[in-house]
N, C-alpha and C positions, 0 to 999 in steps of 0.2 A: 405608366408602368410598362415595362418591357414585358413581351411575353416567354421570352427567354427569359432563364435567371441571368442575372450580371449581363445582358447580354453588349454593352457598351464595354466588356471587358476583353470582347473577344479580340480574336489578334486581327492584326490589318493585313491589309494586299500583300504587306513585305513579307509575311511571316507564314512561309510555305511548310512551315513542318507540320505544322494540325489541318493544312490543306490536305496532305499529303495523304495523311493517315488521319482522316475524320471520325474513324470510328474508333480508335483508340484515343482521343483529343475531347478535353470536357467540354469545350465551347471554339464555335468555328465560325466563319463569317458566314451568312447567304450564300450562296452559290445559284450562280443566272446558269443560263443552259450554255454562254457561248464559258463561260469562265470553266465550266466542267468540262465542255471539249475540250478546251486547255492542258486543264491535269489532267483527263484521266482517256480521251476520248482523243481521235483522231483526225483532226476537223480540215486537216488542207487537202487527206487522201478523199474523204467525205464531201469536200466542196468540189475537186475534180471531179468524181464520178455524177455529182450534180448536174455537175457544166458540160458533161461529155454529151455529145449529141449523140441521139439515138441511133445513128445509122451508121456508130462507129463503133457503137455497141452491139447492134445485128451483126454489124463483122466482125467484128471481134469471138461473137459467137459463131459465126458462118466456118470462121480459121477452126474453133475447134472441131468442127465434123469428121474430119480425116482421122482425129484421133480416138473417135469415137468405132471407127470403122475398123480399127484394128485386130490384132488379133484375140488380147484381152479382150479386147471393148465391143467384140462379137461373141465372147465367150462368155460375158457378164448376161448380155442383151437374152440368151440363150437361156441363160440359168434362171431371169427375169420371167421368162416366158413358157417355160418350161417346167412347172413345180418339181414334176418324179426326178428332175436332175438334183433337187435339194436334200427333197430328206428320202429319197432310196436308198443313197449310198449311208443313213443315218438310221437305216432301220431295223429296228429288234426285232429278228426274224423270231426266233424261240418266245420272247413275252409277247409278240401280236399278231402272229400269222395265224395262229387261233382263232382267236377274238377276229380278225377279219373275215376269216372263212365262216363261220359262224353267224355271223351281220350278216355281210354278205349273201350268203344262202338263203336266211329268212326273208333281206327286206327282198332277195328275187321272187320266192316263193308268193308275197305279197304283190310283186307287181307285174304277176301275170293275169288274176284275175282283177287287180285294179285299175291297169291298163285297159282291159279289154272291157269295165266299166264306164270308164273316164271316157274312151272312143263313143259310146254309148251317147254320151251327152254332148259329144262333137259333133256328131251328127254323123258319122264317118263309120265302114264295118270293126267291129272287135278290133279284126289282125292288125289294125294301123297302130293301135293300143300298145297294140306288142312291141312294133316297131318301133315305138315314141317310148317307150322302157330300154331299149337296149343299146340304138346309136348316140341319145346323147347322156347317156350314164357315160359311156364308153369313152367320149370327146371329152365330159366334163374331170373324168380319172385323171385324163391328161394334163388338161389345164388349167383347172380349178384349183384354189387356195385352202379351199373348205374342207379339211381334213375329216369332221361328222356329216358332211351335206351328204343328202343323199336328192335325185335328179332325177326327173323322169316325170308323168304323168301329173297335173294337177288338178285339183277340182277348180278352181277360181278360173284358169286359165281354163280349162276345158268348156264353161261356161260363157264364158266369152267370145272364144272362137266358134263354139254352138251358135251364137244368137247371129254371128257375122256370118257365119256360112247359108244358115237359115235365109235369112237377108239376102246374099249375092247368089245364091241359088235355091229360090224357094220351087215349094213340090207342088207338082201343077193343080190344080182345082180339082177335083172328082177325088182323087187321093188312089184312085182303084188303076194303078199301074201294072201292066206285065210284067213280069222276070224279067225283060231284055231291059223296059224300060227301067225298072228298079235299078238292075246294074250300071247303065248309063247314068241316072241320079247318082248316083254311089262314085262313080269317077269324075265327072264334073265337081262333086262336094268334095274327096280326096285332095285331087286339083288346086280346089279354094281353100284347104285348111291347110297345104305347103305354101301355097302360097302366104298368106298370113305367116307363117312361119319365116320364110323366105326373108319378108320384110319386116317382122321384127329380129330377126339378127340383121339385116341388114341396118338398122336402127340401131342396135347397141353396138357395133361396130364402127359405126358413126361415130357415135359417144366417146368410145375407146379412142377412136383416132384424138377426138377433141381434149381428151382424158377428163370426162364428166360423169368420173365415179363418183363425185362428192352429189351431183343430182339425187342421191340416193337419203341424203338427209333431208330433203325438202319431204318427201313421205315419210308422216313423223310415224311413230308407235301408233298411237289413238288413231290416225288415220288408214294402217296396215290393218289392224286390228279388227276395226268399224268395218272395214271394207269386205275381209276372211268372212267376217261373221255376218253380216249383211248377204253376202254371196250364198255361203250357207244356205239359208235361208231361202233363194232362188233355186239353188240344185236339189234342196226337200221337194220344194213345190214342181218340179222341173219330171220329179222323176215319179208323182203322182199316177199318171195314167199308168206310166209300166209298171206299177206294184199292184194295178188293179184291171190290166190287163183293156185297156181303154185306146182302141187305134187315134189318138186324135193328134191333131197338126199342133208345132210347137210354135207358141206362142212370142212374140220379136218386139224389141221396142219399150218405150216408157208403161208401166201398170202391163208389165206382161205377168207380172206374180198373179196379181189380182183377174187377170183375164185369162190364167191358167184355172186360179180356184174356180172360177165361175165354170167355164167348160168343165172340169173334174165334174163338180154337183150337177150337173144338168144330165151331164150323161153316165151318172153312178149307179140308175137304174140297170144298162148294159154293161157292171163290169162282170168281169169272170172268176165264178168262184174256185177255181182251180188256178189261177195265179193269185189269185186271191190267198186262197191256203198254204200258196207256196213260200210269197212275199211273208205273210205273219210265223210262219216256221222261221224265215232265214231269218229275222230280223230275233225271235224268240233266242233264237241260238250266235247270232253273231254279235248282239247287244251286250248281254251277262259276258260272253270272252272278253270283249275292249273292257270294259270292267274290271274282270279279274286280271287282266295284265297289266291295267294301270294299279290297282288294290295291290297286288304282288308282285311289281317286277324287280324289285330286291330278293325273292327271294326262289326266283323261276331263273331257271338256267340260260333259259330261253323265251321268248313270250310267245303265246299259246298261235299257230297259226288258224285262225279261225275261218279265214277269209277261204285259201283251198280247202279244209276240209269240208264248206258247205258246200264249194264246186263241185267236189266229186261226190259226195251224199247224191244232191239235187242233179248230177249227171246220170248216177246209179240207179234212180229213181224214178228220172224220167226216160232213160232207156229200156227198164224192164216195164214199166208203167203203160208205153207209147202215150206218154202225156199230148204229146205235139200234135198224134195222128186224132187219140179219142177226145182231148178236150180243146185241139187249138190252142197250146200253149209255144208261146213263143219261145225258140229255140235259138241257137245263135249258129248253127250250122258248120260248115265246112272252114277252115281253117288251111288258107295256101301255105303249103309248105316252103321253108324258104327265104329268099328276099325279092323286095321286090326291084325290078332293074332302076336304076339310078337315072334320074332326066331332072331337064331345067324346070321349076315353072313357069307355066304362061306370065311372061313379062310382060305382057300388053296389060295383064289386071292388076299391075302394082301400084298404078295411079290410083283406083279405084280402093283395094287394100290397105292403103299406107293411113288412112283415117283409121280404122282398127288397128292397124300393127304399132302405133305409137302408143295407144293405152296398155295392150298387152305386152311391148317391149319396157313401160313401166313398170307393170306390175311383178311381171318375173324377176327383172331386175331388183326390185323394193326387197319383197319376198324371201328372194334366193339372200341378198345383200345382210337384212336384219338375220337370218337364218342362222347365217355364214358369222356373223358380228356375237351372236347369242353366244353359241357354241367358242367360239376363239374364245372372247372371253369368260369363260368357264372352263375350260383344257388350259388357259396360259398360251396360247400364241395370236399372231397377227393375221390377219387375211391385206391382201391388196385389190382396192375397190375396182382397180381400173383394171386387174386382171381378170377380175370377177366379169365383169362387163365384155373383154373377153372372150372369156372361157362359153360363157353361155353365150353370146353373139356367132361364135365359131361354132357351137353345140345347134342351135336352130336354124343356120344357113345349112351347114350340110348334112344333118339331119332331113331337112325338108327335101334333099334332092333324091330322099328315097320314101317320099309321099310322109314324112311326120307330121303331127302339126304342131304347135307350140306347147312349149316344157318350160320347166324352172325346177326350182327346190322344192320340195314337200313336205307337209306341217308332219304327216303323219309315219311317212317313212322315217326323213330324221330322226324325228325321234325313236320308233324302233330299232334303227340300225345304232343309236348312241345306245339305249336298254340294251339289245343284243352282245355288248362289246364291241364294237367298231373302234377301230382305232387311229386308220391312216384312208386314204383316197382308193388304196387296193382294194379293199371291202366293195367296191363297185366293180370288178371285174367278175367277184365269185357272183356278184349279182347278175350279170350281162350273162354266163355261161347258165346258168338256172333259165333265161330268158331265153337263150338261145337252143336250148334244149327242148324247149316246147315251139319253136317256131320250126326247127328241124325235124326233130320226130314225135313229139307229145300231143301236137295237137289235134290230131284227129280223135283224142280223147273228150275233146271239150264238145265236140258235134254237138251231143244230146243235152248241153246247158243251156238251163231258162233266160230268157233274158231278166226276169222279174229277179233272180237273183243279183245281177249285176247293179240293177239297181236300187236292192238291198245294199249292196255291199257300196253304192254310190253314197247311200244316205248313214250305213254308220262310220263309214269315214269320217265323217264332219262333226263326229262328237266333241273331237279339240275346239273346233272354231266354236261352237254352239256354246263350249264352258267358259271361254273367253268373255262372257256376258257377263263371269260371279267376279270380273274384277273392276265392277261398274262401281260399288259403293268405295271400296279402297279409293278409285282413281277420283270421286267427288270428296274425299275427304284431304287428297293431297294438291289437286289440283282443280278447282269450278270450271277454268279454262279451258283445261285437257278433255274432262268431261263433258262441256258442251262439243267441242268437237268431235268426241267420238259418236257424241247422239244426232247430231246434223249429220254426220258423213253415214249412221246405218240407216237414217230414216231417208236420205236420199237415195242408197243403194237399193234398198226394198222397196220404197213408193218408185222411183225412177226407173234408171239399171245400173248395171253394173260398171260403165262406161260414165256416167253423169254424175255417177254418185263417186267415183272417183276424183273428176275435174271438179266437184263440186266442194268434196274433201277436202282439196290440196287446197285451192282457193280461200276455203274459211280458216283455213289452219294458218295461211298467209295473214290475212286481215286482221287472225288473234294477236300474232306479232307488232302488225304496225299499230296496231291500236295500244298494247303494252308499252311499246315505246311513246306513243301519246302524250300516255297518262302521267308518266314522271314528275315528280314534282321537284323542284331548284332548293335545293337545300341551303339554309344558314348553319354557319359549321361557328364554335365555341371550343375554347381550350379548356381540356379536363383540367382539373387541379394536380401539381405536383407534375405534371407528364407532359410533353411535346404532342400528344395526339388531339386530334381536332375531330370533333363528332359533330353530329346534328343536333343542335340548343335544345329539341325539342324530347330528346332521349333521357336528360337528367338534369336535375335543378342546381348543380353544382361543376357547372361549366360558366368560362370567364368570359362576355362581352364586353368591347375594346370602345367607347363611344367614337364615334366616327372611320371606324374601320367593320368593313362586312365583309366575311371570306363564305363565299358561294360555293355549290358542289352542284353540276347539272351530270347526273348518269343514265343520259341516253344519248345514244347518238344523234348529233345535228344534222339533216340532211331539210328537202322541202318539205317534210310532212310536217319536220317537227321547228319550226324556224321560229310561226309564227307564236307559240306555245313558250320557245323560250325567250321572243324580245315580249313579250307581256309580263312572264313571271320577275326577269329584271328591270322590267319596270317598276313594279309594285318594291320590291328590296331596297332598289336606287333611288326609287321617287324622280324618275323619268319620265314624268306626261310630255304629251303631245304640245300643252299648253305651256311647256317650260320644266322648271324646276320643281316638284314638289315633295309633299312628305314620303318620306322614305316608310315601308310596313316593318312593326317591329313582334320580334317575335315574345317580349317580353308582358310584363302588366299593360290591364286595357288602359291604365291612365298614365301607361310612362309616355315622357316626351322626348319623341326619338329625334336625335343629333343629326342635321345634315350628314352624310357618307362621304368621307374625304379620300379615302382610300377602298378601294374592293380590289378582294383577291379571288381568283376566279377558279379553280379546281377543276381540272379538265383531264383527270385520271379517269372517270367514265364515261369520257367521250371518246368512241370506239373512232369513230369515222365520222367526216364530215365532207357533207358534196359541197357545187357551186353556191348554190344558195346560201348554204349554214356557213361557209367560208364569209362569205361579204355580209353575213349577218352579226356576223365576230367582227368586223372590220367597222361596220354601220356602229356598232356599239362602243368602241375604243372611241371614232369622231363625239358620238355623243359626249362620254365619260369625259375627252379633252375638252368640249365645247362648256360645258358644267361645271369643269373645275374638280373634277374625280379621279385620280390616279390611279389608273387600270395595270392590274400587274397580271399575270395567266403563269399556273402553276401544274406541271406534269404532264405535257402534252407529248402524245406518243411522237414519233418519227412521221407516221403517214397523216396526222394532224395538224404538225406541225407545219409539213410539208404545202401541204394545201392551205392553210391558214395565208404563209408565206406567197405561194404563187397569186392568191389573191389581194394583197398588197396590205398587209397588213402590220408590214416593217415602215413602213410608210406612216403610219398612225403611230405607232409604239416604237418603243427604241429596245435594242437585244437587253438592254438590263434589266427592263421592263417583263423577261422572260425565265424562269425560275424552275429549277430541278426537281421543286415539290413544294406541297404547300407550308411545311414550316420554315424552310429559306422564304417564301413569300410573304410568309406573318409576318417572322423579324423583320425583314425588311420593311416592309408596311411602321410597325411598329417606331422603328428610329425614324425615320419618315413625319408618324404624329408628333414623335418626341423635337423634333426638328426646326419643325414649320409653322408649332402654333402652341398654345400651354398645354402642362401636362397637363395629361390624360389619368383616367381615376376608373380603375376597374367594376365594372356592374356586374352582377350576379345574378344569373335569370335562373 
């Protein structure tokens, strides 16, 4: 029985009118792949560009440069690379220049004392803080994609570059430095935290050139995620002694969390209860704000700045107070007015740097990229990966040549400048002049600020990343997989660092892949009743098996992982031992007696890609199938499947007709095939 109805009725090779128009035509022949290049497909222009040798194709491409250098084709390059030439001339001055000034103004207001936190944990004075807020917001205006991003200081980065600055410039043993000395530590570490900078823009500029924006999907969600929130978690423990007023050396390296708590406890007997009272006030008053501005920010005009008004309380208080003189409280002092002059960094330590600057040239990149990806999709527009890369490659090269240290996008600002009304890239200007207004004339206001506040204001930053933990049960109920990798990649970031627990991330998050692809099992595909579609036998008891025809589905790709995986499973299908011919596995009753397999059709619509291996593993199997007496037919093979199938000699086993546009031209065919060659056949029903 045919698995077409009537299907011996269809018309023949002569009868091009139902070729023509198949889907208006009740019954049509098979159709092989070369017979569809035929009608509908281009196959002599196709077989030239096959045959054209490559290096007339480099020229060919080489010819067109000239007209890429034109006047358009410089005016295009321009606009590519240039965002504000796209949508300035596109901007609704009256519905968004509000709403930008407004953003703008807050997220600045925020990132001057977050800044001058985040420096804190760099190991580097405040003012660089500052610095690192306002030239690459400035850069990023320019060439960034991210119409909600907002740029500038981050915690994750700031951490990271802390532990490497730590590291290439640790504080000499006694800890009991002069002034003169102190400032000398303070410029060598400045020095090391451009530097680091330096070389990760020089690292995403790389990229850029290579155009490996898409590196940005290999750090999946669960691993950005694991990582923020892991990190967290380091910058709480990190900023321990200064909320308790505890002089001790920062701790570097694998189990530095744990060899922070341990120094914290040991010497808790000497903390100071005057930063002491300081730190539980700010945290008292800057905790409830992040609160009520996530609680309300529907229906607050603006969300509350909390972060300055505890600076200036805690400035007012310790100025009239003399905290600094009567209790030794740590102050953050003088504030250069200013910029600071513009210089290369030391190139001699970029050999030494560039092992740090490639994690953190990841991480900003990841970061900023998912930021940038959230937002677009949520407003309705695109970002460009590779402009992204970019923009922030350009933002931390010349940023750094006026002492920054490395930036990216941020959890926390973003998103206030989107609550604020933000609406275009301009909102980062009114931010840079708020920035630029304290490094010019405001700051000798900050003189009399604690440091114990900054790092208050370091640790309630992190309440986004820290809440990221309540989307642990959802992501175990959608995905085991997902969820084991976000719990590998946080238990390595906090037992390990920040650094291991990312290469650590990415690595298991790869192996969840290959291993998925593994597991695949080779599907036996059955014809529904009444319908041309061909499902898995095992989905319904009312699907048609053909005795001696088996139509296969393998949906993973063939490369070496997965070769050996799938000449076993057609083993077992085909009844292909080693030992010869044997019984073929059937998927029907345990006492049915399954038929020799005189035809298989093989379904190669979820085979994405196939390397050298899986190419001559497809070829090793046609010899078999010939060698047995099995007609091997392959049904829906992409172009770069087919392609390689081919280069590996696989025209050579099989012949073109042997090759099929989809799996029900390959039934039928199969089908007249049984009907052909041997008696009818009689329908089973599994």
């Amino acid at each position: 029985m045919s698995g077409l109805p009537d299907a011996r009725t269809c018309p023949g090779l002569g009868e091009a009118s139902d070729l023509k128009f198949p889907l208006g035509a009740k019954f049509r022949e098979p159709l092989t792949e070369a017979r569809f290049q035929q009608l509908f497909g281009d196959a002599e222009q196709e077989s030239d560009l096959l045959s054209e040798p490559r290096w007339s194709r480099l020229c060919r491409q080489w010819r067109r440069l000239p007209g890429a250098c034109s006047g358009p084709g410089a005016w295009r390059l321009l606009l590519a690379r240039l965002p504000p030439l796209r949508w300035l001339p596109h901007y609704r001055w009256r519905a968004w220049l509000l709403g930008d000034a407004v953003a703008g103004v807050t997220v600045g207001i925020v990132h001057v004392p977050q800044g001058m936190a985040f420096a804190l944990l760099t190991s580097v004075p405040p003012v660089f803080g500052l610095y690192t807020s306002f030239f690459p917001v400035l850069i990023y205006t320019l060439l960034g994609t991210g119409r909600h991003l907002s740029t500038g200081t981050f915690a994750v980065l700031s951490l990271m570059t802390g532990s490497a600055v730590e590291r290439l410039v640790p504080e000499p043993l006694g800890g009991n430095l002069s002034e003169i000395e102190r400032e000398q530590l303070d410029v060598q570490r400045v020095g090391a935290a451009a530097a680091l900078a330096f070389g990760s823009g020089a690292l995403m500029l790389g990229m850029f050139a290579l155009q490996l924006g898409v590196l940005s999907t290999f750090l999946s969600e669960p691993v950005v995620k694991a990582l923020t929130s892991g990190a967290a978690l380091h910058v709480l423990v990190s900023q321990l002694p200064s909320l308790l007023g505890l002089p001790l050396p920062r701790q570097i390296g694998c189990f530095a969390l744990f060899k922070t708590l341990a120094a914290v406890l040991t010497a808790l007997p000497r903390s100071s209860p005057a930063e002491l009272t300081i730190s539980a006030l700010s945290l008292a008053l800057l905790v409830p704000v992040k609160e009520l501005n996530v609680r309300f920010r529907d229906k607050l005009p603006t969300p509350i700045p909390g972060e300055i008004v505890m600076v200036l309380l805690a400035s007012v208080l310790c100025f009239t107070s003399s905290l600094d003189t009567r209790y030794n409280v740590q102050i953050v002092g003088l504030l250069p007015g200013g910029f600071p002059q513009p210089r290369l960094p030391n190139l001699a330590e970029l050999p030494r740097i560039l092992v740090d600057s490639l994690p953190i040239a990841l991480v900003a990149f990841a970061v900023s990229a998912s930021l940038a990806s959230i937002y677009a999709d949520k407003y309705s527009y695109t970002i460009d990966s590779n402009q992204e890369l970019l923009a922030h490659g350009v933002s931390n090269l010349i940023s750094s040549l006026f002492s920054c240290f490395p930036n990216s996008a941020t959890l926390a600002t973003t998103s206030l400048l989107v609550d604020a009304g933000g609406n275009t890239q301009l909102a980062g200007l009114f931010s840079c002049i708020v920035v630029l207004s304290v490094l010019l004339w405001l700051g000798p206001f900050f003189y009399y600020l604690p440091k114990a506040v900054l790092a208050c204001i370091n640790i309630s930053s992190m309440r986004q990343m820290f809440f990221q933990m309540q989307e642990l049960p959802q992501l175990w109920r959608i995905s085991r997989m997902d969820f084991a990798v976000w719990m590998v990649t946080w238990v390595a970031v906090v037992i390990l660092s920040v650094d291991l627990g990312l290469a650590i991330g990415v690595v298991f998050s790869m192996m969840t892949v290959i291993c998925r692809t593994q597991r695949v099992q080779c599907l036996a595909l059955g014809l529904a009743e009444g319908t041309e579609l061909y499902r898995p036998l095992r989905e319904s008891h009312k699907l048609r098996k053909v005795p001696g025809l088996c139509i296969l589905s393998y949906p993973a790709p063939l490369y070496f992982g997965t070769r050996g995986q799938f000449r076993r499973t057609l083993e077992q299908h085909l009844g292909l031992g080693e030992g010869g011919k044997e019984a073929p596995k059937t998927d029907g009753p345990p006492d049915a007696v399954a038929e020799p397999v005189r035809v298989v059709v093989l379904d190669c619509s979820g085979l994405t890609f196939a390397d050298v291996a899986g190419a001559r593993e497809v070829v090793q199997l046609a010899s078999r199938c010939r060698d047995a007496g099995i007609h091997l037919l392959l049904a829906q093979c992409n172009a770069s499947v087919l392609g390689t199938l081919t280069q590996a000699g696989l025209l050579n086993r099989v012949t073109p007709e042997q090759l099929f546009v989809s799996v029900q031209d390959a039934a039928a065919h199969a089908l007249e095939r049984l009907e052909t060659t041997g008696p009818k056949t009689c329908t089973v029903w599994v």
